[in-house]
Predicted model as a PDB file, atoms N, CA, C, CB and O in Angstrom, pLDDT in the B-factor column:
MODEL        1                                                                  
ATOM      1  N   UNK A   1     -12.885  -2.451 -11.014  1.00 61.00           N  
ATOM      2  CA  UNK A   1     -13.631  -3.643 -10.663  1.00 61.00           C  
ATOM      3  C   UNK A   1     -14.306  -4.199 -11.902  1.00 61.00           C  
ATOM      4  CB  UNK A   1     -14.663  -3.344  -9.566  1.00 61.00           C  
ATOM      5  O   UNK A   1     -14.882  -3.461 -12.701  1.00 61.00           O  
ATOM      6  N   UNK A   2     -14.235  -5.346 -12.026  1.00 71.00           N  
ATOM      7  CA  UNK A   2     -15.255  -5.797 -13.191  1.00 71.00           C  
ATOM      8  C   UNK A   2     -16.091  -6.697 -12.504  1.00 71.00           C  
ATOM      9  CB  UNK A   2     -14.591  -6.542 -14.539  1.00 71.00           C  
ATOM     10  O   UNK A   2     -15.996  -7.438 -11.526  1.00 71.00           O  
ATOM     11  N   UNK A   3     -17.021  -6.358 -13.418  1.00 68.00           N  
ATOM     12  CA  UNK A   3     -18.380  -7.031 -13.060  1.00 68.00           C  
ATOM     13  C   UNK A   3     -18.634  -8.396 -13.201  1.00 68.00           C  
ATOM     14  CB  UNK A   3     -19.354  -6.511 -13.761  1.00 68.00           C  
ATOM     15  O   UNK A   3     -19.646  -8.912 -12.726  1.00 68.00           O  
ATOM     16  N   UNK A   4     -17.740  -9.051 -13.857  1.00 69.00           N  
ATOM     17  CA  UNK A   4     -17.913 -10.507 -13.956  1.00 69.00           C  
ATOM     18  C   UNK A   4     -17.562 -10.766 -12.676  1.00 69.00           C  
ATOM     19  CB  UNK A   4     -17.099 -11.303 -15.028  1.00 69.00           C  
ATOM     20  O   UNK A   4     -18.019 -11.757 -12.106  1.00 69.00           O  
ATOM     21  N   UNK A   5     -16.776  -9.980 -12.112  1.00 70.00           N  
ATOM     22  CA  UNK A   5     -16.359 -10.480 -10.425  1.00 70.00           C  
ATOM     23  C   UNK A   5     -17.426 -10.567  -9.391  1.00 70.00           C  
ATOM     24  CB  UNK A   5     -15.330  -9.418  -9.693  1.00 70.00           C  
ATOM     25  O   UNK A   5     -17.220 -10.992  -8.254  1.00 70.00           O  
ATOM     26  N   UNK A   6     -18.699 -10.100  -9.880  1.00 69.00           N  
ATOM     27  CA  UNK A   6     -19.773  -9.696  -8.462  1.00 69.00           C  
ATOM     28  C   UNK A   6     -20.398 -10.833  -8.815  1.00 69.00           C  
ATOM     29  CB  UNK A   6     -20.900  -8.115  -8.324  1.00 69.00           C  
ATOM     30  O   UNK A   6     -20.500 -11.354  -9.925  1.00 69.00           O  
ATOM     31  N   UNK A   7     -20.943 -11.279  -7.412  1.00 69.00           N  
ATOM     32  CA  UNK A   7     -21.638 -12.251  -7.400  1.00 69.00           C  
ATOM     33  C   UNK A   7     -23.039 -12.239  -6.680  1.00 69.00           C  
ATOM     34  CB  UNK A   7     -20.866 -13.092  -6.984  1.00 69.00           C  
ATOM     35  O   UNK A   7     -23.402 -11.101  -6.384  1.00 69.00           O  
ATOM     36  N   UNK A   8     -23.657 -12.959  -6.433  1.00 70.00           N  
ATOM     37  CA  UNK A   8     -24.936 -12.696  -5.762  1.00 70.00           C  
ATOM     38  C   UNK A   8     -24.383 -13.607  -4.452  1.00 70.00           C  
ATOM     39  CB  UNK A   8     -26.518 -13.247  -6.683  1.00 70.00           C  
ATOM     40  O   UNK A   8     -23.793 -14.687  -4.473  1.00 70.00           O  
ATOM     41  N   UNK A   9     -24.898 -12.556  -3.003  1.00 70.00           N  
ATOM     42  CA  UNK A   9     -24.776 -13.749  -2.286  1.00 70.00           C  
ATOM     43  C   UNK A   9     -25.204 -14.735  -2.063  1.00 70.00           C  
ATOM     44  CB  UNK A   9     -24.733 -13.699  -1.631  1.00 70.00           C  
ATOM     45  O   UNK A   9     -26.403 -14.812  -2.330  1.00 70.00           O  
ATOM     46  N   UNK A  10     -24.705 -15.710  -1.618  1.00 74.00           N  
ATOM     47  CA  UNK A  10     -24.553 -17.063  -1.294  1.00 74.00           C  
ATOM     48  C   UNK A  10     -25.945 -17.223   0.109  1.00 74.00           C  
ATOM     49  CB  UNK A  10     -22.639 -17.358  -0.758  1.00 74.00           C  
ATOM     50  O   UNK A  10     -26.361 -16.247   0.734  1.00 74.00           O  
ATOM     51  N   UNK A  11     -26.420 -18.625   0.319  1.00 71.00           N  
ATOM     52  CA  UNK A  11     -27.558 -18.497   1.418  1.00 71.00           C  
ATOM     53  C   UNK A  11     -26.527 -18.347   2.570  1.00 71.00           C  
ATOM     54  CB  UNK A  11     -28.752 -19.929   1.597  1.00 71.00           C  
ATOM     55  O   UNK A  11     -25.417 -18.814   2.824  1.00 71.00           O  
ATOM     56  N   UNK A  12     -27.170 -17.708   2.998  1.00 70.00           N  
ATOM     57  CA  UNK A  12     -26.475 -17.269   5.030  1.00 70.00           C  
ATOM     58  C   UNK A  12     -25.574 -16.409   5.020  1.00 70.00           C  
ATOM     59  CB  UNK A  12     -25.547 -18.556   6.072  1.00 70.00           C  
ATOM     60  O   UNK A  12     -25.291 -15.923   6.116  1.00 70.00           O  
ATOM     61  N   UNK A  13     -24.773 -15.895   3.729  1.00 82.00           N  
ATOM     62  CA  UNK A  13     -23.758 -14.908   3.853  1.00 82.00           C  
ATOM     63  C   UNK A  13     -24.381 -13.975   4.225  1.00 82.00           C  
ATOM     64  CB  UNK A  13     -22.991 -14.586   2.813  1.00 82.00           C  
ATOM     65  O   UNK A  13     -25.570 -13.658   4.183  1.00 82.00           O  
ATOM     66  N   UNK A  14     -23.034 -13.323   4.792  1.00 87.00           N  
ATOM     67  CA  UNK A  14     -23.343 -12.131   5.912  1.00 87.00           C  
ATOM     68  C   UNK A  14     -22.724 -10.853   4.601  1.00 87.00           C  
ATOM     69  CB  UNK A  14     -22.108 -12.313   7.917  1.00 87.00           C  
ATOM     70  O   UNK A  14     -21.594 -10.755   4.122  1.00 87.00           O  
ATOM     71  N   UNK A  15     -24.109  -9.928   4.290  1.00 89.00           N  
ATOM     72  CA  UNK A  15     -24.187  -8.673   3.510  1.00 89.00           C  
ATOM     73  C   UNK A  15     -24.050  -7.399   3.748  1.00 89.00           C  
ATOM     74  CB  UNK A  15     -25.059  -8.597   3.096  1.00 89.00           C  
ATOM     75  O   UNK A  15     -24.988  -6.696   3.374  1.00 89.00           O  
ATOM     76  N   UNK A  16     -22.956  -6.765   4.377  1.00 89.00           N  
ATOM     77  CA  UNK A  16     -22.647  -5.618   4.849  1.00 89.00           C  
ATOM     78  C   UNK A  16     -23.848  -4.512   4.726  1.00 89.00           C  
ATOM     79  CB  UNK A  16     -21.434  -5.256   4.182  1.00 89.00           C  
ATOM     80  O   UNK A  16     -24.255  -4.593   3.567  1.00 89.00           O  
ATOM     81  N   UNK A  17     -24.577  -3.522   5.429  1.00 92.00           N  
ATOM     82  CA  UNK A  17     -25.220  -2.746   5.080  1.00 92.00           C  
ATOM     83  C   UNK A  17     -27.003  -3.474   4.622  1.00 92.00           C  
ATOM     84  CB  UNK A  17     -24.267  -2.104   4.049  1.00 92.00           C  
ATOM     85  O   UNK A  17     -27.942  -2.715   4.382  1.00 92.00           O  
ATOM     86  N   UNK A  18     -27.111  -4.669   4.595  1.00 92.00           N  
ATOM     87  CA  UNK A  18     -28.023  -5.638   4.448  1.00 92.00           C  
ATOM     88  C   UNK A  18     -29.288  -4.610   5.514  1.00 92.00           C  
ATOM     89  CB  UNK A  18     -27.343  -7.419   5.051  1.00 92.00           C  
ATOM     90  O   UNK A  18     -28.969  -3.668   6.239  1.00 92.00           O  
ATOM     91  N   UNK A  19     -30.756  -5.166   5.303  1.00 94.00           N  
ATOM     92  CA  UNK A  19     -31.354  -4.600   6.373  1.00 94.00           C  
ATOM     93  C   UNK A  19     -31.629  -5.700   7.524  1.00 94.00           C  
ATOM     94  CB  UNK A  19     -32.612  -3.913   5.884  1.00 94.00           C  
ATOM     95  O   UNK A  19     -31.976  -6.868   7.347  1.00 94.00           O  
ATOM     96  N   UNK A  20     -31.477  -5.288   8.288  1.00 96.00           N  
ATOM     97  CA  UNK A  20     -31.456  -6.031   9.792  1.00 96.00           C  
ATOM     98  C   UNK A  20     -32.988  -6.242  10.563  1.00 96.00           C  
ATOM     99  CB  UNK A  20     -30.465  -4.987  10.896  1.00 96.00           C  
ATOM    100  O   UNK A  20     -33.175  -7.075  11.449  1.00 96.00           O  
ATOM    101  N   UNK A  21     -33.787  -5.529  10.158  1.00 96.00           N  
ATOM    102  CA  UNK A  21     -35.163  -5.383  10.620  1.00 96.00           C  
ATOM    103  C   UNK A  21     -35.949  -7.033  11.158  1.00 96.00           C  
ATOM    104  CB  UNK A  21     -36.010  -4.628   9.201  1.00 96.00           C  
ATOM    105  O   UNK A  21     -36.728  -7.276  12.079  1.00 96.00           O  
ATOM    106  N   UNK A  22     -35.408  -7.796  10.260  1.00 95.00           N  
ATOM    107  CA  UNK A  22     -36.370  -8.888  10.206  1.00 95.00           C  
ATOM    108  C   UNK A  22     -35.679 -10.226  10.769  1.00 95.00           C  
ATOM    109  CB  UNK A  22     -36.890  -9.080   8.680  1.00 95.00           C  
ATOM    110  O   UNK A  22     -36.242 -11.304  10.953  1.00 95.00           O  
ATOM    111  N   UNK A  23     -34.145  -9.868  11.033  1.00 95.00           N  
ATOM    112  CA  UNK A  23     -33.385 -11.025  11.971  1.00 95.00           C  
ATOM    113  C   UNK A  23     -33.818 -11.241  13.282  1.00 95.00           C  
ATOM    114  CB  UNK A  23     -31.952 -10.747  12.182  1.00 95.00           C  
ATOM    115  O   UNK A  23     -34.092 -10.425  14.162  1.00 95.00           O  
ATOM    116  N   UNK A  24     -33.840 -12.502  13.282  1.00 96.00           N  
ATOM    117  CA  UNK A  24     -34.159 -12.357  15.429  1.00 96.00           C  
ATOM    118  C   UNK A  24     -32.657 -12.046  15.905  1.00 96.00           C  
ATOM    119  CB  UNK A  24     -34.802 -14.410  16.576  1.00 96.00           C  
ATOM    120  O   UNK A  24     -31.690 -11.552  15.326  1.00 96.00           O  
ATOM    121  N   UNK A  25     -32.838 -12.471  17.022  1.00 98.00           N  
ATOM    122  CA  UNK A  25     -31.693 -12.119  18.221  1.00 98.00           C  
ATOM    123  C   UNK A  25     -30.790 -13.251  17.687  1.00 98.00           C  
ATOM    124  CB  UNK A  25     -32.212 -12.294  20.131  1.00 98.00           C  
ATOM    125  O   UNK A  25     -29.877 -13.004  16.899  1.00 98.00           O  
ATOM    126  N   UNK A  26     -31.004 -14.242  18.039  1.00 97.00           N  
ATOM    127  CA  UNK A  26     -29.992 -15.417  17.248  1.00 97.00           C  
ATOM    128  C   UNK A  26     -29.458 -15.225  16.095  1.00 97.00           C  
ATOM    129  CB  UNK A  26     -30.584 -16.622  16.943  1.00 97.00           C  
ATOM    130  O   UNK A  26     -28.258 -15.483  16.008  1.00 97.00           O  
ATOM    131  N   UNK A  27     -29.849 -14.950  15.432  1.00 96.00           N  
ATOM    132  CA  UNK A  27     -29.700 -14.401  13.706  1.00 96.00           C  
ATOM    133  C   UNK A  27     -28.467 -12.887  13.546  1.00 96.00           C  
ATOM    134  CB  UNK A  27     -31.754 -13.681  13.076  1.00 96.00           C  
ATOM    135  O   UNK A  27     -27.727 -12.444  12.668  1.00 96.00           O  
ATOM    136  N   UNK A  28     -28.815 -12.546  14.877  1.00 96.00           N  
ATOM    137  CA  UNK A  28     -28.091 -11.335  15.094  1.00 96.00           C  
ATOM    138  C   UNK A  28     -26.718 -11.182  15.552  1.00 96.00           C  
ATOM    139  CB  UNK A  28     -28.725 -10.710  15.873  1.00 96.00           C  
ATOM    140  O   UNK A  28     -25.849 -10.330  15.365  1.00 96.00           O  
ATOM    141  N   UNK A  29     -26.804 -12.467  16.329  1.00 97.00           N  
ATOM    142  CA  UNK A  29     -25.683 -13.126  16.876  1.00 97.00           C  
ATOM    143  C   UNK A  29     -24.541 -13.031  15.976  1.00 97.00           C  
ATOM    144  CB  UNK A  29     -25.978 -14.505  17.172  1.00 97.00           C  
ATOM    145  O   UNK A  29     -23.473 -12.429  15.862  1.00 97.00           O  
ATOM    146  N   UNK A  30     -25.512 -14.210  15.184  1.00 95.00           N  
ATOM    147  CA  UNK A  30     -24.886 -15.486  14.079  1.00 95.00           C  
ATOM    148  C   UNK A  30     -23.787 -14.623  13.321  1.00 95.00           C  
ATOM    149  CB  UNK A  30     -26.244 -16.247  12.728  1.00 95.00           C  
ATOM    150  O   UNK A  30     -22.663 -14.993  12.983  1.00 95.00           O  
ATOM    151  N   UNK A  31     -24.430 -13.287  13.123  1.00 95.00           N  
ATOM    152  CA  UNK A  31     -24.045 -12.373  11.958  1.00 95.00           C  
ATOM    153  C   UNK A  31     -22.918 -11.839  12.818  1.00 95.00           C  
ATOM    154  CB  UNK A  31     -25.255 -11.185  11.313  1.00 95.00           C  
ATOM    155  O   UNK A  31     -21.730 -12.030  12.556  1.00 95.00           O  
ATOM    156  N   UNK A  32     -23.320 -11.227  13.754  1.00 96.00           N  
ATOM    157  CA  UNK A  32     -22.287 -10.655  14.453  1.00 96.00           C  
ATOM    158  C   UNK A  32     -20.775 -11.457  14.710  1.00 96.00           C  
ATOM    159  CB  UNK A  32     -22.930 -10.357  15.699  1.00 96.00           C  
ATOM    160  O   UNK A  32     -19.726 -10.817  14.793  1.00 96.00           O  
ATOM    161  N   UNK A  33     -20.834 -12.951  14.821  1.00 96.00           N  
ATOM    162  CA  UNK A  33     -19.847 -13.746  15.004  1.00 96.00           C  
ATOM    163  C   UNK A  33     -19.002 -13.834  13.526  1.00 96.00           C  
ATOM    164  CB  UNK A  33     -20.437 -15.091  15.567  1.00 96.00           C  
ATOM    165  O   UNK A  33     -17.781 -13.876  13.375  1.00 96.00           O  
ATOM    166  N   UNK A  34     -20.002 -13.846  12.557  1.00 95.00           N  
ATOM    167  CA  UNK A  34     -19.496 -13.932  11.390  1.00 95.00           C  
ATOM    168  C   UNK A  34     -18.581 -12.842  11.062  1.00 95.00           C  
ATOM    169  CB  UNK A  34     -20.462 -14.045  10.538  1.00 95.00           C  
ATOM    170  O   UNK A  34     -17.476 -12.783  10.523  1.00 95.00           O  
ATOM    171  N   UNK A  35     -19.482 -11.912  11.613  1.00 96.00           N  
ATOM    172  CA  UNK A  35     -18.621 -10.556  11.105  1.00 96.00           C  
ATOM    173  C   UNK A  35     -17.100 -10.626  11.832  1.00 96.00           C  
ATOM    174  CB  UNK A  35     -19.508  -8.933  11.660  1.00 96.00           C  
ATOM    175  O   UNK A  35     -16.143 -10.496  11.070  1.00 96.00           O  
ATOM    176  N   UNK A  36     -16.904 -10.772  12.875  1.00 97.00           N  
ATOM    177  CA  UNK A  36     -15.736 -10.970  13.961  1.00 97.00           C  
ATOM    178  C   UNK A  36     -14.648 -11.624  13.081  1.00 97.00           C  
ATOM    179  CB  UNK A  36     -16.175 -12.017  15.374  1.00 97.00           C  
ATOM    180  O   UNK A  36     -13.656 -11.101  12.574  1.00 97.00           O  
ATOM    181  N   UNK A  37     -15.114 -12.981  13.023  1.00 96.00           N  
ATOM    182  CA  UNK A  37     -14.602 -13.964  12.088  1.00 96.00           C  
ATOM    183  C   UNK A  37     -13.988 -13.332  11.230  1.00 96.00           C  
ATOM    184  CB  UNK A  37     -15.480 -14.787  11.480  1.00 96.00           C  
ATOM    185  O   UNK A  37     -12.764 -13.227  11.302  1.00 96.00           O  
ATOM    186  N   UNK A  38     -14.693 -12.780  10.242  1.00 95.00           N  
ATOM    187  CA  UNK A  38     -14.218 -12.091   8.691  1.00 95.00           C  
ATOM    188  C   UNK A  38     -13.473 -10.889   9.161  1.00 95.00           C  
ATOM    189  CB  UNK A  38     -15.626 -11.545   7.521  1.00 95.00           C  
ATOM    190  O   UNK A  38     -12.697 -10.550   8.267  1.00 95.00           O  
ATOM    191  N   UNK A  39     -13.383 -10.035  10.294  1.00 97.00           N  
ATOM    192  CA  UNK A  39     -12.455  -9.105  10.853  1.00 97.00           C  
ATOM    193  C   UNK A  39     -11.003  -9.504  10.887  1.00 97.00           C  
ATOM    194  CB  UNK A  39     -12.861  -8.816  12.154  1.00 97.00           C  
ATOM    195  O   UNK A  39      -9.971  -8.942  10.518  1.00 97.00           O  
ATOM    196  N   UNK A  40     -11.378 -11.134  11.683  1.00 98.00           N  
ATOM    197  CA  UNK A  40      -9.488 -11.247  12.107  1.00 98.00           C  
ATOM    198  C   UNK A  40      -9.073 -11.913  11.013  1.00 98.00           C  
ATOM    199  CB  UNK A  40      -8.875 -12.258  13.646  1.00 98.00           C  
ATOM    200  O   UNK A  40      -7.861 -11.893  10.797  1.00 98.00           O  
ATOM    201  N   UNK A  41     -10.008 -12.699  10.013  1.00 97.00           N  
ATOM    202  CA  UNK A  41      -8.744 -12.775   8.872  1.00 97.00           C  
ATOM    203  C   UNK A  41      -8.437 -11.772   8.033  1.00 97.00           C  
ATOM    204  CB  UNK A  41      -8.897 -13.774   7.926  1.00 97.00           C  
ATOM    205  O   UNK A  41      -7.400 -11.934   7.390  1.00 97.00           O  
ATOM    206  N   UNK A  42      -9.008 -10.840   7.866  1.00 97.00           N  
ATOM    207  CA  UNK A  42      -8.767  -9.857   7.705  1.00 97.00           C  
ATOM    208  C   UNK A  42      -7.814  -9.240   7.901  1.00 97.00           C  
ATOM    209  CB  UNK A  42      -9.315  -9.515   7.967  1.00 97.00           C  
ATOM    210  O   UNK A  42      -6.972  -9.172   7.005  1.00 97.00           O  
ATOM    211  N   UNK A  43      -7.633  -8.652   8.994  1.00 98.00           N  
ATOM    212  CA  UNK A  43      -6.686  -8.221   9.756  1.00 98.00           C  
ATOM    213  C   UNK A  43      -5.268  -9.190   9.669  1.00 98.00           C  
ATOM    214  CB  UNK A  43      -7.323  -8.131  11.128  1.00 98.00           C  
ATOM    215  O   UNK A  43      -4.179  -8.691   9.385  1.00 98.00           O  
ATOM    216  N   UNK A  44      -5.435 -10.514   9.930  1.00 97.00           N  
ATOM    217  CA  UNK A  44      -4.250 -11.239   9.558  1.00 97.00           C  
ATOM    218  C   UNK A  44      -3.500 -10.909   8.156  1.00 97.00           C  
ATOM    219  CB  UNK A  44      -4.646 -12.635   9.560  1.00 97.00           C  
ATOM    220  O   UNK A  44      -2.270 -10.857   8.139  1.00 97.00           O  
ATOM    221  N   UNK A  45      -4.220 -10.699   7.046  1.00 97.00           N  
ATOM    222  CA  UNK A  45      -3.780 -10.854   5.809  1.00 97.00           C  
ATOM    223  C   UNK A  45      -3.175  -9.516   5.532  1.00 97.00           C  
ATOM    224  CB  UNK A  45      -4.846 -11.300   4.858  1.00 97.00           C  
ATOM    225  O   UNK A  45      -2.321  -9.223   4.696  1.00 97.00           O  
ATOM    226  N   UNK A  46      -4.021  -8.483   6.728  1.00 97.00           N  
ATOM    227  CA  UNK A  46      -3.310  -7.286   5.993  1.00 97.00           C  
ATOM    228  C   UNK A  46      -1.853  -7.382   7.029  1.00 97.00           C  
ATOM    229  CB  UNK A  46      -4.376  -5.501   6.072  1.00 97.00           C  
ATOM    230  O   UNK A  46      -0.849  -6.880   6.522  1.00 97.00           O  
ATOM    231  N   UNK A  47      -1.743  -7.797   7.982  1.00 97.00           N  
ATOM    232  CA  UNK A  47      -0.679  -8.106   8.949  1.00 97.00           C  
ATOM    233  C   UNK A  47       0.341  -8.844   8.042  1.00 97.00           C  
ATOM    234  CB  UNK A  47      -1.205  -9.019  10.261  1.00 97.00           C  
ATOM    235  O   UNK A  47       1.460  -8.573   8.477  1.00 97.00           O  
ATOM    236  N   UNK A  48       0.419  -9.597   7.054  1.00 97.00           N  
ATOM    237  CA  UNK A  48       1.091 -10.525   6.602  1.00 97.00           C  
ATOM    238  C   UNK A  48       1.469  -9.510   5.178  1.00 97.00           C  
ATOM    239  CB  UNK A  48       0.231 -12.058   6.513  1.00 97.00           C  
ATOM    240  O   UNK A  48       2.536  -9.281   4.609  1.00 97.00           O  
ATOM    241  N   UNK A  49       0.381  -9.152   4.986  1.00 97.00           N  
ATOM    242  CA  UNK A  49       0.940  -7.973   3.569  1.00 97.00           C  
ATOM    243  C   UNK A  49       1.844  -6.853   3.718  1.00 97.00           C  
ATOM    244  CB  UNK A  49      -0.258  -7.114   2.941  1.00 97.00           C  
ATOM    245  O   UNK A  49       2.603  -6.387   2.867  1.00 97.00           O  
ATOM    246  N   UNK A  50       1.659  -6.480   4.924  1.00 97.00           N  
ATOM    247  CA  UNK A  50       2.685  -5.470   6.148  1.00 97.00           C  
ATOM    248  C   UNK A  50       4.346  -5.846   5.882  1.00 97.00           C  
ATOM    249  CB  UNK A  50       2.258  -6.036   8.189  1.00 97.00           C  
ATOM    250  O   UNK A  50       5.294  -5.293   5.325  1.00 97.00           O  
ATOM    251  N   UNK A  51       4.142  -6.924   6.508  1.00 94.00           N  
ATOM    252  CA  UNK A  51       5.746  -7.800   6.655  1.00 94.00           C  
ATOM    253  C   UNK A  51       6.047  -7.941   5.068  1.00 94.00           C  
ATOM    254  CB  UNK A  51       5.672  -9.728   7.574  1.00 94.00           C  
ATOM    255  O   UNK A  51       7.193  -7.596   4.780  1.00 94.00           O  
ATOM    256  N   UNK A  52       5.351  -8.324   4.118  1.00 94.00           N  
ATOM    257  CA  UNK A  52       5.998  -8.396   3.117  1.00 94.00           C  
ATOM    258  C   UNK A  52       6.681  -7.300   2.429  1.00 94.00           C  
ATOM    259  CB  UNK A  52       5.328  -8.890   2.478  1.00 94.00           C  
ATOM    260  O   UNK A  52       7.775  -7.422   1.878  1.00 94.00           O  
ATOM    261  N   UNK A  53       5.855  -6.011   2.494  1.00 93.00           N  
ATOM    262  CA  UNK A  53       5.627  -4.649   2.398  1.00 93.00           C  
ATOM    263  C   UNK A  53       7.720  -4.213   2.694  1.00 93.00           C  
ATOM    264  CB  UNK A  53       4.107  -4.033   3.901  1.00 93.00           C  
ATOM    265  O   UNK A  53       8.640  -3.847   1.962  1.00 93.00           O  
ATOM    266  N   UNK A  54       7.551  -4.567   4.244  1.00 92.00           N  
ATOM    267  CA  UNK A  54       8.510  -3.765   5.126  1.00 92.00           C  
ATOM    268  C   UNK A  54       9.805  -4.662   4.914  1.00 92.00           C  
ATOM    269  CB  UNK A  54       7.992  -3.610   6.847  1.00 92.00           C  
ATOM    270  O   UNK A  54      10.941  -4.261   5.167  1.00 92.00           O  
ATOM    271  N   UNK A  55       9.380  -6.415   4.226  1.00 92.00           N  
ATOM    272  CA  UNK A  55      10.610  -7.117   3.717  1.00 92.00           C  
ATOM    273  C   UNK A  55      11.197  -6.352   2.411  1.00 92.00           C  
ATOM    274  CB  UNK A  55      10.231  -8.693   3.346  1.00 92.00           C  
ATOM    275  O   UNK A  55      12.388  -6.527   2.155  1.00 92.00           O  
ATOM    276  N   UNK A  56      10.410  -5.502   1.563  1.00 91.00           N  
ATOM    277  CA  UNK A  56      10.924  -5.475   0.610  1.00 91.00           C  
ATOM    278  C   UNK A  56      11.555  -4.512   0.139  1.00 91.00           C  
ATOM    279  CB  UNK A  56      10.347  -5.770   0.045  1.00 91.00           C  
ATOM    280  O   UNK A  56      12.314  -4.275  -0.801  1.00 91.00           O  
ATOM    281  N   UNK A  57      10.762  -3.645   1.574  1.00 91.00           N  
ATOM    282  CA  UNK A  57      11.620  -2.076   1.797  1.00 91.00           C  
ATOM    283  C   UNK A  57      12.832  -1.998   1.989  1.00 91.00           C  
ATOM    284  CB  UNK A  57      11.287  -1.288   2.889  1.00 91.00           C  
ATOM    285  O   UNK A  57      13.642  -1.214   1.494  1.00 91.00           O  
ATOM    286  N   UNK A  58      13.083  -3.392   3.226  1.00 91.00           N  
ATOM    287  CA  UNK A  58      14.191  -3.737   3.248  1.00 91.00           C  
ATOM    288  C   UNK A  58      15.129  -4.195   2.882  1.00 91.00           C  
ATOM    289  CB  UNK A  58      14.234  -3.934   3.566  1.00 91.00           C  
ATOM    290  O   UNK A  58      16.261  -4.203   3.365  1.00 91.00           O  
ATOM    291  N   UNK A  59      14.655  -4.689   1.833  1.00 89.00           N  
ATOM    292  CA  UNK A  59      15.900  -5.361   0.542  1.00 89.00           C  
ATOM    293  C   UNK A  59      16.271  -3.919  -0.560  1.00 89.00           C  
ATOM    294  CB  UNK A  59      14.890  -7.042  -0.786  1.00 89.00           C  
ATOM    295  O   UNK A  59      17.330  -3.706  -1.150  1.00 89.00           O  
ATOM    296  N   UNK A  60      15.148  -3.175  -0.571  1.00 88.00           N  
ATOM    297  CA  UNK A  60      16.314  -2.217  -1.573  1.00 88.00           C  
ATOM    298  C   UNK A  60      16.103  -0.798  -0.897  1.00 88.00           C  
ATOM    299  CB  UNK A  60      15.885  -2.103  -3.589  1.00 88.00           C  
ATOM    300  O   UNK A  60      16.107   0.284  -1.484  1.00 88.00           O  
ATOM    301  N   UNK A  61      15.917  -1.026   0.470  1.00 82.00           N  
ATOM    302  CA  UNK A  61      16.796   0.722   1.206  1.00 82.00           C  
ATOM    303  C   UNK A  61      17.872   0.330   0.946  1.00 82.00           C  
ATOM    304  CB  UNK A  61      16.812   1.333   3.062  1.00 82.00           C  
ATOM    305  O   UNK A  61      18.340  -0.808   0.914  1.00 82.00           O  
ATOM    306  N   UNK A  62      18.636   2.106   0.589  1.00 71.00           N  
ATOM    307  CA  UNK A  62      19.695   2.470   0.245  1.00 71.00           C  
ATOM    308  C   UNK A  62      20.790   2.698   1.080  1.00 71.00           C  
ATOM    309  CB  UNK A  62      19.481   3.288  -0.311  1.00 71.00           C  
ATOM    310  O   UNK A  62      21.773   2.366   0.417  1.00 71.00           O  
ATOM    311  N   UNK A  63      21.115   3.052   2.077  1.00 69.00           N  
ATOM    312  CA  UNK A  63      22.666   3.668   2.697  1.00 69.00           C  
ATOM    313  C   UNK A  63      22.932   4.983   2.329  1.00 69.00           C  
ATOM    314  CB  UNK A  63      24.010   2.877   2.156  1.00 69.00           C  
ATOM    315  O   UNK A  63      23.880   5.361   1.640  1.00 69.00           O  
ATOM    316  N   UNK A  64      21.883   5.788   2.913  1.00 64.00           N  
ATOM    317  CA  UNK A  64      23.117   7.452   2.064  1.00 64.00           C  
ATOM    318  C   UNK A  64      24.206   8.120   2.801  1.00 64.00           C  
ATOM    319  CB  UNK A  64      22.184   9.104   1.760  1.00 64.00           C  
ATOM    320  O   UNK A  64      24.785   9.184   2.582  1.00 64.00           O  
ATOM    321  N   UNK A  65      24.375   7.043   3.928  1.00 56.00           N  
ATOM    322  CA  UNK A  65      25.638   7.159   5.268  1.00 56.00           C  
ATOM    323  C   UNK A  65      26.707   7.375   4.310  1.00 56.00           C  
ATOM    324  CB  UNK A  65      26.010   5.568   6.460  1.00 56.00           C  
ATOM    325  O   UNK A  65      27.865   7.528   4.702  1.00 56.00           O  
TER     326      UNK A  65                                                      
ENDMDL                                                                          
END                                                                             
């Protein structure tokens, strides 16, 4: 990782491990939706990295028939 890559977050980003103490219920929500959000693209991209993965397996499996 390099460090020029880290950034400070951004206002309203949602900070994994962040402390929660001082959010209201709405706030709790907010985060929680966010988090959801950032799950399924998530999940999409690794779904899409999958297929590429298993395209490419498939272009150079061998035949040892």
């Amino acid at each position: 990782m390099d460090w020029d890559d880290v950034r400070p977050p951004q206002s309203g980003e949602v900070v994994v491990g962040a402390n929660l103490e001082r959010l209201s219920v709405g706030e709790l929500e907010a985060r929680i939706a966010a988090l959801k959000a950032e799950i399924e693209r998530v999940e999409g991209e690794l779904e899409r990295k999958r297929g590429h993965e298993a395209q490419a397996a498939a272009l150079f499996k061998t035949d040892d028939t």
